[in-house]
C-alpha positions as CSV (number, residue, x, y, z in Angstrom):
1,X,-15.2,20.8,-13.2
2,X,-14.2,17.4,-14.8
3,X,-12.8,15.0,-11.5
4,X,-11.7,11.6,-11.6
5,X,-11.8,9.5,-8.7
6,X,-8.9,6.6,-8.5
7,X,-8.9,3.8,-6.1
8,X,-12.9,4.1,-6.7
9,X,-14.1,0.7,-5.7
10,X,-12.6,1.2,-1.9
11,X,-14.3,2.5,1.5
12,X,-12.9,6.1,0.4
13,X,-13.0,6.4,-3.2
14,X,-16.7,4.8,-2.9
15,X,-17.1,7.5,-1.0
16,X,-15.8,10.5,-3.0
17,X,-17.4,8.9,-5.8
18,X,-21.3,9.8,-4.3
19,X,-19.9,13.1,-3.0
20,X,-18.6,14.3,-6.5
21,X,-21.7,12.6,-8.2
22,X,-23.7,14.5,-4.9
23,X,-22.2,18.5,-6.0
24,X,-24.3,20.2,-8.4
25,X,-20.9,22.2,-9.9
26,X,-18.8,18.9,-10.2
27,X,-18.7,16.5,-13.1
28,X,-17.3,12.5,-12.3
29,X,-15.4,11.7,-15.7
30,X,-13.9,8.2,-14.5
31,X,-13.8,6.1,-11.2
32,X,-10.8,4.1,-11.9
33,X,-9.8,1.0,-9.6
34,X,-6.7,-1.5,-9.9
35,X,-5.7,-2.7,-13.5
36,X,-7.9,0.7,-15.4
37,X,-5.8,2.2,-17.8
38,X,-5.2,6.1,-16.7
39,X,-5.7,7.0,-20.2
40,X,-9.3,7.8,-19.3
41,X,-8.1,10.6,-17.8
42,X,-6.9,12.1,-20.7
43,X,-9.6,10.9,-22.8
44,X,-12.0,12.5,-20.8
45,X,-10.6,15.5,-20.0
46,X,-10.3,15.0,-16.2
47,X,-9.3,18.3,-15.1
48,X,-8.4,16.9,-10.9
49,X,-8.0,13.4,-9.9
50,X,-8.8,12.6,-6.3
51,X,-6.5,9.8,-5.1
52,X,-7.3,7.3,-2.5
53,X,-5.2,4.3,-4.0
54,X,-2.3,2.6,-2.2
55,X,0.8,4.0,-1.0
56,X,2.7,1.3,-3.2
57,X,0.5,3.0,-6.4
58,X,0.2,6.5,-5.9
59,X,3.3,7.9,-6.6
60,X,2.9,6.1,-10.6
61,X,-0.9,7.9,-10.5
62,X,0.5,10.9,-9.8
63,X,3.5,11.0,-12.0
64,X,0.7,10.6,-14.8
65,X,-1.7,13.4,-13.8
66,X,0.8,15.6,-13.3
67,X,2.6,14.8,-16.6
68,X,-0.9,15.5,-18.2
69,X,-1.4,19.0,-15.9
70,X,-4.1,17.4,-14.3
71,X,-3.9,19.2,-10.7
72,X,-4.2,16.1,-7.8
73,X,-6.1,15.7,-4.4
74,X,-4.3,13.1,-2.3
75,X,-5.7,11.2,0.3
76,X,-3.5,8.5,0.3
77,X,-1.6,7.6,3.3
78,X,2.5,6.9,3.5
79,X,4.2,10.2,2.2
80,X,7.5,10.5,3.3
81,X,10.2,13.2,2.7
82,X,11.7,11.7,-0.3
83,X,8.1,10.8,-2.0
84,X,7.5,14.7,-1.2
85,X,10.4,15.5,-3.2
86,X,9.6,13.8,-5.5
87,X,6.3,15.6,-6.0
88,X,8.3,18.6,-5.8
89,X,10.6,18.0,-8.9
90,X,7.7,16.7,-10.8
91,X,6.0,19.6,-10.4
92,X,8.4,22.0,-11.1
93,X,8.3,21.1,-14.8
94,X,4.3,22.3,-14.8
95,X,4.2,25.2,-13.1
96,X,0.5,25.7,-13.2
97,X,-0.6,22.2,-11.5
98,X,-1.1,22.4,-8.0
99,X,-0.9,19.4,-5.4
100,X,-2.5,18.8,-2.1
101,X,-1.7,16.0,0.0
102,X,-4.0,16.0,3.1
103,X,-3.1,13.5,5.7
104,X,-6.9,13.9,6.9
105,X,-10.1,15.3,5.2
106,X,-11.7,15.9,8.0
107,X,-12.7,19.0,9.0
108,X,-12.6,18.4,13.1
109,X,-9.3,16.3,12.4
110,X,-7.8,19.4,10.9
111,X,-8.4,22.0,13.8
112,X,-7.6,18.9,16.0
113,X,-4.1,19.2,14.1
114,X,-4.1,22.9,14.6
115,X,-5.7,23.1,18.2
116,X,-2.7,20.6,19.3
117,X,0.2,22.8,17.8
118,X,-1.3,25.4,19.9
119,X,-1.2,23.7,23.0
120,X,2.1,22.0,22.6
121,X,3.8,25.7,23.3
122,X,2.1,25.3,27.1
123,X,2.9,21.9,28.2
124,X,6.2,20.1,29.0
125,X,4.7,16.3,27.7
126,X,3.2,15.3,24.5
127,X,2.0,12.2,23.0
128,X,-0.4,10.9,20.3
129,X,-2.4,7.7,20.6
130,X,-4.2,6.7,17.4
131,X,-6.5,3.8,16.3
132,X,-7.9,2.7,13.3
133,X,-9.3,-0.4,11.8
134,X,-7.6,-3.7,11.7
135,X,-7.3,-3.1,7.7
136,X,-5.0,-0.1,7.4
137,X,-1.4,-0.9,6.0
138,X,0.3,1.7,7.7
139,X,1.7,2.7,11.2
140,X,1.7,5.6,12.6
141,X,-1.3,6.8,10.7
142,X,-0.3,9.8,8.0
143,X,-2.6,12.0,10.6
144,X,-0.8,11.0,13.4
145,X,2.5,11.4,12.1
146,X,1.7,15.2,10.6
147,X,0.6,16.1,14.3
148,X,3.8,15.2,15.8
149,X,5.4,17.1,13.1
150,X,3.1,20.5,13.9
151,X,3.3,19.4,17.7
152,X,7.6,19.4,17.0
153,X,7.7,22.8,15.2
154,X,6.0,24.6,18.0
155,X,7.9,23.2,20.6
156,X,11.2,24.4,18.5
157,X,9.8,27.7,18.2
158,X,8.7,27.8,22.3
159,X,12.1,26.3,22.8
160,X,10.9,23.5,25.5
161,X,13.2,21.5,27.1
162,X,13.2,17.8,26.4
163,X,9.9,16.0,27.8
164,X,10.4,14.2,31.1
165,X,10.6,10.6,31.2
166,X,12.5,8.5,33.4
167,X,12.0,5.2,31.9
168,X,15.1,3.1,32.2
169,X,14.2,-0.4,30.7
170,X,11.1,-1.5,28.5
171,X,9.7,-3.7,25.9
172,X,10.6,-2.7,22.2
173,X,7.4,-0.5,21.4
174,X,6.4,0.0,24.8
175,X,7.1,3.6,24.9
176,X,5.7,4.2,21.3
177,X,7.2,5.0,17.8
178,X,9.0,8.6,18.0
179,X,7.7,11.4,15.2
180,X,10.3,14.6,16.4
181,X,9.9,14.5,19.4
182,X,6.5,13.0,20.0
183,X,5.9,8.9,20.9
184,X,3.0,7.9,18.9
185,X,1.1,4.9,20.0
186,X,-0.7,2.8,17.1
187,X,-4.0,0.6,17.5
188,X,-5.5,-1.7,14.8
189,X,-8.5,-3.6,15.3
190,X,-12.1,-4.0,13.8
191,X,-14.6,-1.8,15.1
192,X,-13.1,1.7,14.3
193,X,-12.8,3.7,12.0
194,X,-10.0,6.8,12.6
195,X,-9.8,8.0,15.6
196,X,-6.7,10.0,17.4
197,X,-6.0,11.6,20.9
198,X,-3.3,13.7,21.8
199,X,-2.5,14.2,25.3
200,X,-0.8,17.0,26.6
201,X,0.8,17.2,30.4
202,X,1.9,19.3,32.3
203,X,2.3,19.9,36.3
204,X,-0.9,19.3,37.9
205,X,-3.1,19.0,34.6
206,X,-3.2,16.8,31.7
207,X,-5.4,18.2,28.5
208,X,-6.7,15.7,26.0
209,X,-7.6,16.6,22.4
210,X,-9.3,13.8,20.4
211,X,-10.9,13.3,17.6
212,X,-13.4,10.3,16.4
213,X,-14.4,10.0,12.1
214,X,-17.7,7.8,12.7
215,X,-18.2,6.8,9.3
216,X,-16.0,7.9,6.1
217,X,-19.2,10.3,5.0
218,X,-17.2,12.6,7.2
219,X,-14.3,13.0,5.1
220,X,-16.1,14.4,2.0
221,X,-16.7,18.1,3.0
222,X,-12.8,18.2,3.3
223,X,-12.0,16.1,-0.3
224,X,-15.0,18.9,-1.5
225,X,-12.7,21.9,-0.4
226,X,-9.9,20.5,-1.7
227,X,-11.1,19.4,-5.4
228,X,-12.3,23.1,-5.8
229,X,-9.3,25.1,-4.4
230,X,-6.4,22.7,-5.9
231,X,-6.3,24.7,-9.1
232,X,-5.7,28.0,-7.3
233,X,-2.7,26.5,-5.3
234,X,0.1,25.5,-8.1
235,X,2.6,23.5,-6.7
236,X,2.3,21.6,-3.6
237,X,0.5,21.9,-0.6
238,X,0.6,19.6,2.6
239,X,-2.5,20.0,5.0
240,X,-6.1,20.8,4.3
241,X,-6.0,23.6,6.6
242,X,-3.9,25.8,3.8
243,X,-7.4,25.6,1.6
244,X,-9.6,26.8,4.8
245,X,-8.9,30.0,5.6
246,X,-11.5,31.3,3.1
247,X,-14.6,29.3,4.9
Protein backbone atom coordinates (compact mmCIF):
# COMPACT_ATOMS: atom_id res chain seq x y z
CA UNK A 1 0.00 0.00 0.00
CA UNK A 2 1.20 3.45 -1.38
CA UNK A 3 0.97 6.14 1.90
CA UNK A 4 1.89 9.63 2.02
CA UNK A 5 2.73 11.23 5.02
CA UNK A 6 2.00 15.29 5.16
CA UNK A 7 3.23 17.60 7.75
CA UNK A 8 6.43 15.09 7.48
CA UNK A 9 9.17 17.30 8.92
CA UNK A 10 7.14 17.66 12.52
CA UNK A 11 7.46 15.57 15.90
CA UNK A 12 4.46 13.37 14.46
CA UNK A 13 4.78 13.14 10.88
CA UNK A 14 8.73 12.38 11.60
CA UNK A 15 7.37 9.88 13.31
CA UNK A 16 4.86 8.19 11.00
CA UNK A 17 7.37 8.62 8.50
CA UNK A 18 9.98 5.73 10.32
CA UNK A 19 6.83 3.76 11.15
CA UNK A 20 5.56 3.44 7.52
CA UNK A 21 9.24 3.18 6.28
CA UNK A 22 9.47 0.43 9.54
CA UNK A 23 6.19 -2.02 8.06
CA UNK A 24 7.24 -4.59 5.68
CA UNK A 25 3.56 -4.33 3.75
CA UNK A 26 3.63 -0.47 3.46
CA UNK A 27 5.23 1.67 0.82
CA UNK A 28 6.17 5.76 1.74
CA UNK A 29 5.36 7.49 -1.74
CA UNK A 30 5.93 11.21 -0.47
CA UNK A 31 6.57 13.01 2.95
CA UNK A 32 5.25 16.32 2.12
CA UNK A 33 5.86 19.49 4.57
CA UNK A 34 4.74 23.27 4.22
CA UNK A 35 4.96 24.80 0.64
CA UNK A 36 5.17 20.81 -1.30
CA UNK A 37 2.84 20.75 -3.99
CA UNK A 38 0.15 17.86 -3.30
CA UNK A 39 0.53 16.82 -6.77
CA UNK A 40 2.88 14.13 -5.59
CA UNK A 41 0.28 12.47 -4.47
CA UNK A 42 -1.20 11.90 -7.57
CA UNK A 43 1.90 11.40 -9.30
CA UNK A 44 2.80 8.74 -7.17
CA UNK A 45 -0.16 7.02 -6.79
CA UNK A 46 -0.52 7.57 -2.95
CA UNK A 47 -3.33 5.31 -2.24
CA UNK A 48 -3.82 6.97 1.97
CA UNK A 49 -2.33 10.13 3.17
CA UNK A 50 -1.67 10.29 6.88
CA UNK A 51 -2.21 13.91 8.07
CA UNK A 52 -0.47 15.46 10.96
CA UNK A 53 -0.42 19.13 9.42
CA UNK A 54 -2.14 22.16 11.11
CA UNK A 55 -5.55 22.69 11.93
CA UNK A 56 -5.38 26.03 9.72
CA UNK A 57 -4.17 23.47 6.67
CA UNK A 58 -5.87 20.36 6.92
CA UNK A 59 -9.12 20.91 5.79
CA UNK A 60 -7.35 22.18 2.01
CA UNK A 61 -5.19 18.65 2.29
CA UNK A 62 -8.05 16.83 2.68
CA UNK A 63 -10.30 18.40 0.19
CA UNK A 64 -7.48 17.31 -2.27
CA UNK A 65 -7.12 13.63 -1.25
CA UNK A 66 -10.40 13.15 -1.23
CA UNK A 67 -11.13 14.81 -4.53
CA UNK A 68 -8.39 12.41 -5.84
CA UNK A 69 -10.16 9.18 -3.84
CA UNK A 70 -7.26 9.00 -1.83
CA UNK A 71 -8.80 7.50 1.52
CA UNK A 72 -7.26 9.89 4.73
CA UNK A 73 -5.86 9.18 8.28
CA UNK A 74 -6.20 12.30 10.36
CA UNK A 75 -4.24 13.12 13.22
CA UNK A 76 -4.66 16.53 13.29
CA UNK A 77 -6.14 18.31 16.06
CA UNK A 78 -9.10 21.16 15.94
CA UNK A 79 -12.18 19.34 14.28
CA UNK A 80 -15.23 20.90 15.04
CA UNK A 81 -18.90 20.17 14.00
CA UNK A 82 -18.88 22.27 10.95
CA UNK A 83 -15.25 21.11 9.72
CA UNK A 84 -16.93 17.48 10.25
CA UNK A 85 -19.52 18.43 7.94
CA UNK A 86 -17.66 19.46 5.84
CA UNK A 87 -15.89 16.13 5.52
CA UNK A 88 -19.20 14.64 5.31
CA UNK A 89 -20.42 16.50 2.09
CA UNK A 90 -17.05 16.00 0.51
CA UNK A 91 -17.24 12.63 0.94
CA UNK A 92 -20.50 11.92 -0.24
CA UNK A 93 -19.48 12.71 -3.84
CA UNK A 94 -16.84 9.54 -3.49
CA UNK A 95 -18.55 7.06 -2.02
CA UNK A 96 -15.72 4.54 -1.85
CA UNK A 97 -13.10 6.80 0.20
CA UNK A 98 -13.20 6.40 3.71
CA UNK A 99 -12.06 9.02 6.50
CA UNK A 100 -10.82 8.51 9.95
CA UNK A 101 -10.18 11.35 12.24
CA UNK A 102 -8.67 9.97 15.51
CA UNK A 103 -8.33 12.52 18.21
CA UNK A 104 -5.53 10.07 19.73
CA UNK A 105 -3.49 7.20 18.21
CA UNK A 106 -2.81 5.78 21.14
CA UNK A 107 -3.78 2.59 22.00
CA UNK A 108 -4.02 3.18 26.05
CA UNK A 109 -5.52 6.76 25.23
CA UNK A 110 -8.26 4.98 23.34
CA UNK A 111 -9.55 2.48 26.13
CA UNK A 112 -8.83 5.46 28.45
CA UNK A 113 -11.59 7.16 26.22
CA UNK A 114 -13.73 4.08 26.41
CA UNK A 115 -13.00 2.96 30.13
CA UNK A 116 -14.24 6.73 31.16
CA UNK A 117 -17.61 6.46 29.22
CA UNK A 118 -18.00 3.46 31.19
CA UNK A 119 -17.55 4.88 34.44
CA UNK A 120 -19.38 8.13 33.87
CA UNK A 121 -22.89 5.97 34.10
CA UNK A 122 -21.62 5.35 38.06
CA UNK A 123 -20.65 8.64 39.29
CA UNK A 124 -22.50 11.97 39.98
CA UNK A 125 -18.96 14.26 39.09
CA UNK A 126 -16.85 14.30 36.13
CA UNK A 127 -13.94 16.26 35.01
CA UNK A 128 -10.94 16.00 32.62
CA UNK A 129 -7.57 17.66 33.36
CA UNK A 130 -5.14 17.48 30.42
CA UNK A 131 -1.49 18.61 29.81
CA UNK A 132 0.65 18.85 27.04
CA UNK A 133 3.62 20.69 25.86
CA UNK A 134 4.05 24.37 25.88
CA UNK A 135 3.98 24.10 21.80
CA UNK A 136 0.41 22.85 21.09
CA UNK A 137 -1.92 25.55 19.44
CA UNK A 138 -4.95 24.20 20.78
CA UNK A 139 -7.09 24.14 24.06
CA UNK A 140 -8.86 21.67 25.18
CA UNK A 141 -6.81 19.04 23.51
CA UNK A 142 -8.89 17.19 20.47
CA UNK A 143 -8.51 14.05 23.13
CA UNK A 144 -9.83 15.82 25.78
CA UNK A 145 -12.60 17.33 24.21
CA UNK A 146 -13.84 13.70 22.44
CA UNK A 147 -13.91 12.32 26.16
CA UNK A 148 -16.26 14.84 27.46
CA UNK A 149 -18.31 14.15 24.50
CA UNK A 150 -18.28 10.04 25.25
CA UNK A 151 -18.36 11.03 29.06
CA UNK A 152 -21.79 13.45 27.94
CA UNK A 153 -23.49 10.66 25.95
CA UNK A 154 -23.45 8.21 28.71
CA UNK A 155 -24.53 10.37 31.24
CA UNK A 156 -27.69 11.23 28.73
CA UNK A 157 -28.29 7.72 28.29
CA UNK A 158 -27.92 6.94 32.48
CA UNK A 159 -30.04 10.07 32.79
CA UNK A 160 -27.76 11.70 35.73
CA UNK A 161 -28.80 14.66 37.27
CA UNK A 162 -26.76 17.75 36.90
CA UNK A 163 -23.14 17.36 38.74
CA UNK A 164 -22.96 19.10 42.12
CA UNK A 165 -21.17 22.24 42.46
CA UNK A 166 -21.87 25.06 44.59
CA UNK A 167 -19.48 27.48 43.38
CA UNK A 168 -20.92 30.97 43.56
CA UNK A 169 -18.16 33.44 42.45
CA UNK A 170 -14.73 32.65 40.65
CA UNK A 171 -12.01 33.76 38.34
CA UNK A 172 -12.85 33.48 34.49
CA UNK A 173 -11.34 29.87 33.85
CA UNK A 174 -11.15 28.88 37.26
CA UNK A 175 -13.72 26.27 37.05
CA UNK A 176 -12.44 24.96 33.60
CA UNK A 177 -13.74 25.20 29.91
CA UNK A 178 -17.17 23.15 29.68
CA UNK A 179 -17.34 20.19 26.75
CA UNK A 180 -21.33 18.87 27.47
CA UNK A 181 -21.32 18.75 30.54
CA UNK A 182 -17.79 18.13 31.57
CA UNK A 183 -15.13 21.23 32.74
CA UNK A 184 -11.96 20.43 31.18
CA UNK A 185 -8.88 21.94 32.63
CA UNK A 186 -5.85 22.70 30.09
CA UNK A 187 -1.93 22.69 30.98
CA UNK A 188 0.85 23.81 28.65
CA UNK A 189 4.32 23.69 29.56
CA UNK A 190 7.67 22.12 28.43
CA UNK A 191 8.46 18.89 29.74
CA UNK A 192 5.38 16.80 28.62
CA UNK A 193 4.30 15.25 26.11
CA UNK A 194 0.19 14.26 26.19
CA UNK A 195 -0.97 13.31 29.08
CA UNK A 196 -4.86 13.41 30.46
CA UNK A 197 -6.69 12.39 33.73
CA UNK A 198 -10.29 12.11 34.19
CA UNK A 199 -11.57 12.07 37.53
CA UNK A 200 -14.68 10.70 38.50
CA UNK A 201 -16.61 11.32 42.06
CA UNK A 202 -18.82 10.19 43.70
CA UNK A 203 -19.97 9.89 47.55
CA UNK A 204 -17.21 8.59 49.52
CA UNK A 205 -14.87 7.67 46.51
CA UNK A 206 -13.22 9.44 43.78
CA UNK A 207 -11.80 7.15 40.72
CA UNK A 208 -9.03 8.53 38.49
CA UNK A 209 -8.32 7.31 34.98
CA UNK A 210 -5.19 8.71 33.37
CA UNK A 211 -3.19 8.30 30.78
CA UNK A 212 0.60 9.44 30.02
CA UNK A 213 2.20 9.19 25.86
CA UNK A 214 6.08 9.20 27.01
CA UNK A 215 7.39 9.81 23.71
CA UNK A 216 5.38 10.13 20.22
CA UNK A 217 6.82 6.35 19.23
CA UNK A 218 3.63 5.48 21.08
CA UNK A 219 1.29 6.81 18.66
CA UNK A 220 2.38 4.73 15.66
CA UNK A 221 0.79 1.26 16.48
CA UNK A 222 -2.58 3.36 16.38
CA UNK A 223 -1.68 5.56 12.90
CA UNK A 224 -0.56 1.56 11.75
CA UNK A 225 -4.25 0.29 12.47
CA UNK A 226 -5.59 3.05 11.00
CA UNK A 227 -3.64 3.34 7.54
CA UNK A 228 -4.57 -0.45 6.89
CA UNK A 229 -8.28 -0.44 7.93
CA UNK A 230 -9.19 3.21 6.28
CA UNK A 231 -10.05 1.64 2.95
CA UNK A 232 -12.55 -0.78 4.47
CA UNK A 233 -14.45 2.09 6.29
CA UNK A 234 -15.89 4.42 3.32
CA UNK A 235 -17.03 7.53 4.60
CA UNK A 236 -16.15 8.88 7.80
CA UNK A 237 -15.19 7.57 10.99
CA UNK A 238 -14.42 9.53 14.28
CA UNK A 239 -12.30 7.50 16.94
CA UNK A 240 -9.72 4.81 16.57
CA UNK A 241 -11.60 2.54 18.65
CA UNK A 242 -14.18 1.87 15.51
CA UNK A 243 -10.89 0.14 13.68
CA UNK A 244 -10.08 -2.09 16.97
CA UNK A 245 -12.54 -4.44 17.40
CA UNK A 246 -10.82 -6.94 15.08
CA UNK A 247 -7.33 -6.93 17.29
Amino acid sequence: MKVAVLGAKGRMGAEAVAAINSATDLTLSAALDLGDSLDQLVSTGTEVIVDFTTPDSVMKNLEFAINNDIHVVVGTTGFDDKKLEQLKSLLSNHPKVGALIAPNFGLGAVLMMQFSQTAAKYFESAEIVEMHHANKVDAPSGTAIRTAQMITDARKQSKKSAMPDATKSELPGARGGKVGDVPVHSIRSHGYVAHQEVIFGDAGETLTIRHDSINRAGFMPGVLIGVRNVAKHPGLTVGLENYMGGM
